[in-house]
N, CA, C and O atoms as a printed pandas DataFrame, in Angstrom:
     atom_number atom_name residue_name chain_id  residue_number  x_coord  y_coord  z_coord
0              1         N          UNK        A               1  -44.128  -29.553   49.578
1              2        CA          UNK        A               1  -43.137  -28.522   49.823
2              3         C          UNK        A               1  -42.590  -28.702   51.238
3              4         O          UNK        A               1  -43.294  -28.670   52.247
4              5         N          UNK        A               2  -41.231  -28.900   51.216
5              6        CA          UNK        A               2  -40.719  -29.027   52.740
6              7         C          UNK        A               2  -40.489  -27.433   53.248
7              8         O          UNK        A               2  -40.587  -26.508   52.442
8              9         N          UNK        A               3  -40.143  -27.194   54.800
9             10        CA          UNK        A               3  -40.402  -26.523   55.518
10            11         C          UNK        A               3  -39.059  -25.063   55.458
11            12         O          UNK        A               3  -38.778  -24.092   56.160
12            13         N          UNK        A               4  -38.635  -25.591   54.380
13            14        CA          UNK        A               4  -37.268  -25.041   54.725
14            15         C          UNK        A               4  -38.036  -24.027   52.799
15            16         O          UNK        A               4  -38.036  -22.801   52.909
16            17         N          UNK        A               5  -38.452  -24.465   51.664
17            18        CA          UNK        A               5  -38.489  -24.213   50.469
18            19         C          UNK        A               5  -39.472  -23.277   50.723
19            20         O          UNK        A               5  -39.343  -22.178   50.183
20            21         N          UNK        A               6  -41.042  -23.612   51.887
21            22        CA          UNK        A               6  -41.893  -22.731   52.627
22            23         C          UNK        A               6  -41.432  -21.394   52.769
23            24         O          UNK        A               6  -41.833  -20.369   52.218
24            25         N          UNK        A               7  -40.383  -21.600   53.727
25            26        CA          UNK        A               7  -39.626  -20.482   54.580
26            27         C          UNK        A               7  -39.152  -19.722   53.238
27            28         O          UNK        A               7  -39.691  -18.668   52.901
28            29         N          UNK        A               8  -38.113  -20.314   52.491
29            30        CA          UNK        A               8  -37.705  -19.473   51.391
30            31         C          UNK        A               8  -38.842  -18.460   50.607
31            32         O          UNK        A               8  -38.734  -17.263   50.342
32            33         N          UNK        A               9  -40.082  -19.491   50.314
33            34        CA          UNK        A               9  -41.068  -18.457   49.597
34            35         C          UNK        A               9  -42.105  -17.398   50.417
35            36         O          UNK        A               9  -42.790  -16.492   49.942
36            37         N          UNK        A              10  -41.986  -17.785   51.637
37            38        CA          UNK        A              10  -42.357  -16.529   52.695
38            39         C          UNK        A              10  -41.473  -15.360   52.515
39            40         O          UNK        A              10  -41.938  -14.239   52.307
40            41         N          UNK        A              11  -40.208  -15.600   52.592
41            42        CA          UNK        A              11  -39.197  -14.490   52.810
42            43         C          UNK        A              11  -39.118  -13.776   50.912
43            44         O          UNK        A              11  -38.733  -12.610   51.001
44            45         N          UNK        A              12  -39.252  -13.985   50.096
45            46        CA          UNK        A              12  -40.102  -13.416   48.854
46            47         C          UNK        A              12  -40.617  -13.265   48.763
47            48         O          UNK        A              12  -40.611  -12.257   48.057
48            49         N          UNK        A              13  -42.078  -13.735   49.131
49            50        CA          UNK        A              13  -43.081  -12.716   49.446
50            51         C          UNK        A              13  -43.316  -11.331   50.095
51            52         O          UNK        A              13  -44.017  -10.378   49.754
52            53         N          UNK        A              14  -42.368  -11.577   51.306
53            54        CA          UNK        A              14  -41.957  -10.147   52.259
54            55         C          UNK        A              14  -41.433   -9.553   51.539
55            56         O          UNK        A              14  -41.826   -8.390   51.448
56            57         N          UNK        A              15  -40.390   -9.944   50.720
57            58        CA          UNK        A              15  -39.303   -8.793   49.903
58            59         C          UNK        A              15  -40.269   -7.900   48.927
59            60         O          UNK        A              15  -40.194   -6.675   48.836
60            61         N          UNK        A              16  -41.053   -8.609   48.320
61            62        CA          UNK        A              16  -41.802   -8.428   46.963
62            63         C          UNK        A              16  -43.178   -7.362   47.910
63            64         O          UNK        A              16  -43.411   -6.234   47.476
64            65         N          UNK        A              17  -43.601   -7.649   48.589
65            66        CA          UNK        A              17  -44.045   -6.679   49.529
66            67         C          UNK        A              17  -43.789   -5.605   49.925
67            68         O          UNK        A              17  -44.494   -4.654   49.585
68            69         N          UNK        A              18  -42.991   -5.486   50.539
69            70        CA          UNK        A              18  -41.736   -4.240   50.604
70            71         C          UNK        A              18  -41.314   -3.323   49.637
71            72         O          UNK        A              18  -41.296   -2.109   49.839
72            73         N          UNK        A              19  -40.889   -3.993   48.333
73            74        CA          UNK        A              19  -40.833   -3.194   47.416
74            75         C          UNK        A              19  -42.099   -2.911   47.092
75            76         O          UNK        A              19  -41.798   -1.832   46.582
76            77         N          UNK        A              20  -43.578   -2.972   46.913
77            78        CA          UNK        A              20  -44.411   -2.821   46.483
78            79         C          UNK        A              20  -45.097   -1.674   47.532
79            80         O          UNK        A              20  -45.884   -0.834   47.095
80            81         N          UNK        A              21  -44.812   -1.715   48.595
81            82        CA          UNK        A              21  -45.380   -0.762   49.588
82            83         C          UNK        A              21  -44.263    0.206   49.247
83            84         O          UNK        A              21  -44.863    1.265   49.062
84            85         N          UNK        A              22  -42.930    0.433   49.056
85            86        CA          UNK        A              22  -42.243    1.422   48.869
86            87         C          UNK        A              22  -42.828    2.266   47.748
87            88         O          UNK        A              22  -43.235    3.415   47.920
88            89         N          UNK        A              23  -42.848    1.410   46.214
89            90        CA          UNK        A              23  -43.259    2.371   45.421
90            91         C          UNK        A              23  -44.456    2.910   45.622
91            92         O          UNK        A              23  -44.390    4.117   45.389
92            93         N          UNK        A              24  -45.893    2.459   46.062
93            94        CA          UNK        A              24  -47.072    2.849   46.165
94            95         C          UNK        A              24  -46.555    3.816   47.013
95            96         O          UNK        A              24  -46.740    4.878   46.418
96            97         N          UNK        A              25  -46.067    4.018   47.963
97            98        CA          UNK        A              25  -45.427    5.145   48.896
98            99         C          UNK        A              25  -45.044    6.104   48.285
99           100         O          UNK        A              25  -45.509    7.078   48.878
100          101         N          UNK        A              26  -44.294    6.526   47.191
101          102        CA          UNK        A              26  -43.444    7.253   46.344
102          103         C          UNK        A              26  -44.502    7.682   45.441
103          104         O          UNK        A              26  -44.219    8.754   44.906
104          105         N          UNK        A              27  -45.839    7.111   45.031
105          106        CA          UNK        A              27  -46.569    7.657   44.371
106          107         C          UNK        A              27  -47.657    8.748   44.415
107          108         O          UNK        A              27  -48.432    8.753   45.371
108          109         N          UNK        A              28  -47.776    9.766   43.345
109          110        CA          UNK        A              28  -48.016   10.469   44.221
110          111         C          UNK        A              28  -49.440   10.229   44.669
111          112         O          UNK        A              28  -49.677   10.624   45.811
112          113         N          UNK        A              29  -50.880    9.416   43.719
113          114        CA          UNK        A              29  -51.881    9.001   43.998
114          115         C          UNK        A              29  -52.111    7.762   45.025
115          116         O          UNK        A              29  -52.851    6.832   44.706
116          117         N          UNK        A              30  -51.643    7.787   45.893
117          118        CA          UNK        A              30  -51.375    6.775   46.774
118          119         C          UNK        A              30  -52.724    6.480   47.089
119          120         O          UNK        A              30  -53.484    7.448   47.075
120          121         N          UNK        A              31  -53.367    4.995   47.468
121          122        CA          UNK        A              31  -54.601    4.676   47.485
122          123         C          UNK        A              31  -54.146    4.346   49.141
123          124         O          UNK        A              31  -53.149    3.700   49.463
124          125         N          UNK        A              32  -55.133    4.957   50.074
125          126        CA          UNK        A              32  -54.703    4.304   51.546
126          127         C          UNK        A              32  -55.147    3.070   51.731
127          128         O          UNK        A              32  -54.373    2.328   52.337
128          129         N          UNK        A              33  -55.764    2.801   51.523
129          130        CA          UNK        A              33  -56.570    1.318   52.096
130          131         C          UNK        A              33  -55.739    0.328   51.026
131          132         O          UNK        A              33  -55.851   -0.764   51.583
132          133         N          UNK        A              34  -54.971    0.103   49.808
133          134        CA          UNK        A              34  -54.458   -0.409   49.623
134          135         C          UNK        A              34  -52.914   -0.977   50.117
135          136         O          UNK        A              34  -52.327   -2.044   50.296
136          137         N          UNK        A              35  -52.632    0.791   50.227
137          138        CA          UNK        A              35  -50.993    0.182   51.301
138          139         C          UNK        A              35  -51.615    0.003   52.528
139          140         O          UNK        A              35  -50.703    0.298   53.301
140          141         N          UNK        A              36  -52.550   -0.280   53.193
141          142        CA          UNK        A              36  -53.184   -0.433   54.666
142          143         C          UNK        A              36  -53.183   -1.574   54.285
143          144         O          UNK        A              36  -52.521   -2.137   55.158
144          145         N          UNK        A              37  -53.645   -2.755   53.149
145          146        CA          UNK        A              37  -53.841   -4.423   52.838
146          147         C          UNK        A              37  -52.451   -4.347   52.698
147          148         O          UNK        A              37  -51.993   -4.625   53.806
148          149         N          UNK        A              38  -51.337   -4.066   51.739
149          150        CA          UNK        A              38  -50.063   -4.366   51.617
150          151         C          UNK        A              38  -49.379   -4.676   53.016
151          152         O          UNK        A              38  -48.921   -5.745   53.419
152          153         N          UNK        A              39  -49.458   -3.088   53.823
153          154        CA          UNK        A              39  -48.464   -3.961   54.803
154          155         C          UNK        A              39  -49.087   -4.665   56.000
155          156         O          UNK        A              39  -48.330   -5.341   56.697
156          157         N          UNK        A              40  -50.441   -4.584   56.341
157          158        CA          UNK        A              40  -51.145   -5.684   56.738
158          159         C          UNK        A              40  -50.486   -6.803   56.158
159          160         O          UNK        A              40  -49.347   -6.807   56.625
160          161         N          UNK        A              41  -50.641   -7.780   55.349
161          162        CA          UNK        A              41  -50.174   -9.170   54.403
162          163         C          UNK        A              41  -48.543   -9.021   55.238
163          164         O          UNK        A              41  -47.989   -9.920   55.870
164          165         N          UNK        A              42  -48.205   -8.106   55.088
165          166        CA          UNK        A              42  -46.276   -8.024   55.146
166          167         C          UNK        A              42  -46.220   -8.429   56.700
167          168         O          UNK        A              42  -45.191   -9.066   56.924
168          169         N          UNK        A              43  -47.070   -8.239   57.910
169          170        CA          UNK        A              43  -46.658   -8.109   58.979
170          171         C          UNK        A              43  -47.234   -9.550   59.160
171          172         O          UNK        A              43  -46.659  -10.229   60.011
172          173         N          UNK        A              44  -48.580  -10.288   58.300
173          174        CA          UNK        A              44  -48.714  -11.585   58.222
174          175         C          UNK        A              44  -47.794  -12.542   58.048
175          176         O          UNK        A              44  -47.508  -13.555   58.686
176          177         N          UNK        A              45  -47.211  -11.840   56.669
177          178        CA          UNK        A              45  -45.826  -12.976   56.549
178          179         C          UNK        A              45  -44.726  -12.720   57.031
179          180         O          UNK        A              45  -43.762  -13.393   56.664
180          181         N          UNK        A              46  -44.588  -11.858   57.820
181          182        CA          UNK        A              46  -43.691  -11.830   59.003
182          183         C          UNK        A              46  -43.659  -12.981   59.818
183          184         O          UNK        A              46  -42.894  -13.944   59.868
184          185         N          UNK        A              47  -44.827  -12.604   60.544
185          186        CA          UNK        A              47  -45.177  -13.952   61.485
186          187         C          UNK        A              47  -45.260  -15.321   61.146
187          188         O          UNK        A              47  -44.952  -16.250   61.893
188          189         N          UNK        A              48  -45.689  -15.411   59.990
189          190        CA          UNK        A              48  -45.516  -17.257   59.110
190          191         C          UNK        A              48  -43.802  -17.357   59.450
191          192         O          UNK        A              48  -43.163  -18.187   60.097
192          193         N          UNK        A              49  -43.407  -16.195   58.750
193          194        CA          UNK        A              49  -41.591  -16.794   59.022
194          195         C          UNK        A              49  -41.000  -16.706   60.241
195          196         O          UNK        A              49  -39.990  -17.328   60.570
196          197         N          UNK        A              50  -41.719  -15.810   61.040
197          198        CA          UNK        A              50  -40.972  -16.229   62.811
198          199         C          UNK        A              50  -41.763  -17.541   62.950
199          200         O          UNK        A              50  -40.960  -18.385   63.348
200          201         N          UNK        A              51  -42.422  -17.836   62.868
201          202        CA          UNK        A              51  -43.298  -19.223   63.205
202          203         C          UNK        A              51  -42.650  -20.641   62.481
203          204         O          UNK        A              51  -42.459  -21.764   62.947
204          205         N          UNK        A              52  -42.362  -19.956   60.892
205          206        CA          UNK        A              52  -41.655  -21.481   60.815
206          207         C          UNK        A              52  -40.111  -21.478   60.889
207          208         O          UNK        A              52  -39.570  -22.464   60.388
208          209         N          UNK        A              53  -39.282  -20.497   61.453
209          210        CA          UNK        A              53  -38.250  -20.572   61.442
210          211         C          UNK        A              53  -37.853  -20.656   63.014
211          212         O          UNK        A              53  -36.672  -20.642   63.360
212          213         N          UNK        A              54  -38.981  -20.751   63.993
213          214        CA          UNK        A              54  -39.011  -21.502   65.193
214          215         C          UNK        A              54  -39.035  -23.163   65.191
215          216         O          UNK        A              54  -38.420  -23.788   66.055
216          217         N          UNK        A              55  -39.682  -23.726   64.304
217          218        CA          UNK        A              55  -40.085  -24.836   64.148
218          219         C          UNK        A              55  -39.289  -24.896   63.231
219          220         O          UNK        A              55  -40.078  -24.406   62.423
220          221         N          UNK        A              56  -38.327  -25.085   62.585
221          222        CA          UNK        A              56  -37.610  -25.688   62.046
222          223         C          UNK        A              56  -36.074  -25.032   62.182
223          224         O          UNK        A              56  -35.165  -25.167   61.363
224          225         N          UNK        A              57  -36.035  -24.284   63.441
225          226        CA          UNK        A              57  -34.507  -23.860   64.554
226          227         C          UNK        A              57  -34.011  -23.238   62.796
227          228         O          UNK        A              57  -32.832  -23.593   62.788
228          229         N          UNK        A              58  -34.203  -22.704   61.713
229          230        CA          UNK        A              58  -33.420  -21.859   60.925
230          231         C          UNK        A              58  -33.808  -20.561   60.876
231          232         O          UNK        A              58  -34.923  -20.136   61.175
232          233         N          UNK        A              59  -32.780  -19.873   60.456
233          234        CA          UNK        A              59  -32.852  -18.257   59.967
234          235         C          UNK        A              59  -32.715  -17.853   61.225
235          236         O          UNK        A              59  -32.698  -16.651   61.489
């Protein structure tokens, strides 16, 4: 996988994240420690994509 197809499936992962912490948000049995792992992971793949979109000067 080149660095650029990487980057693409980081930035879907974030999206798919996002929406997934929204609805668990909206629900009304909300489990905390699960949206506490959700956007934990989200602020992970944050950083993968500032990291490879330093190293490869896109986005």
């Amino acid at each position: 996988m080149n660095i650029q197809s990487h980057l693409d499936n980081l930035i879907r992962k974030h999206k798919s994240l996002d929406k997934e912490i929204k609805r668990i948000e909206t629900t009304a049995f909300t489990s905390e420690a699960r949206l506490y792992e959700l956007k934990k992971r989200k602020l992970q793949v944050k950083d993968e994509i500032a990291d490879f979109s330093k190293r490869s000067g896109s986005r």
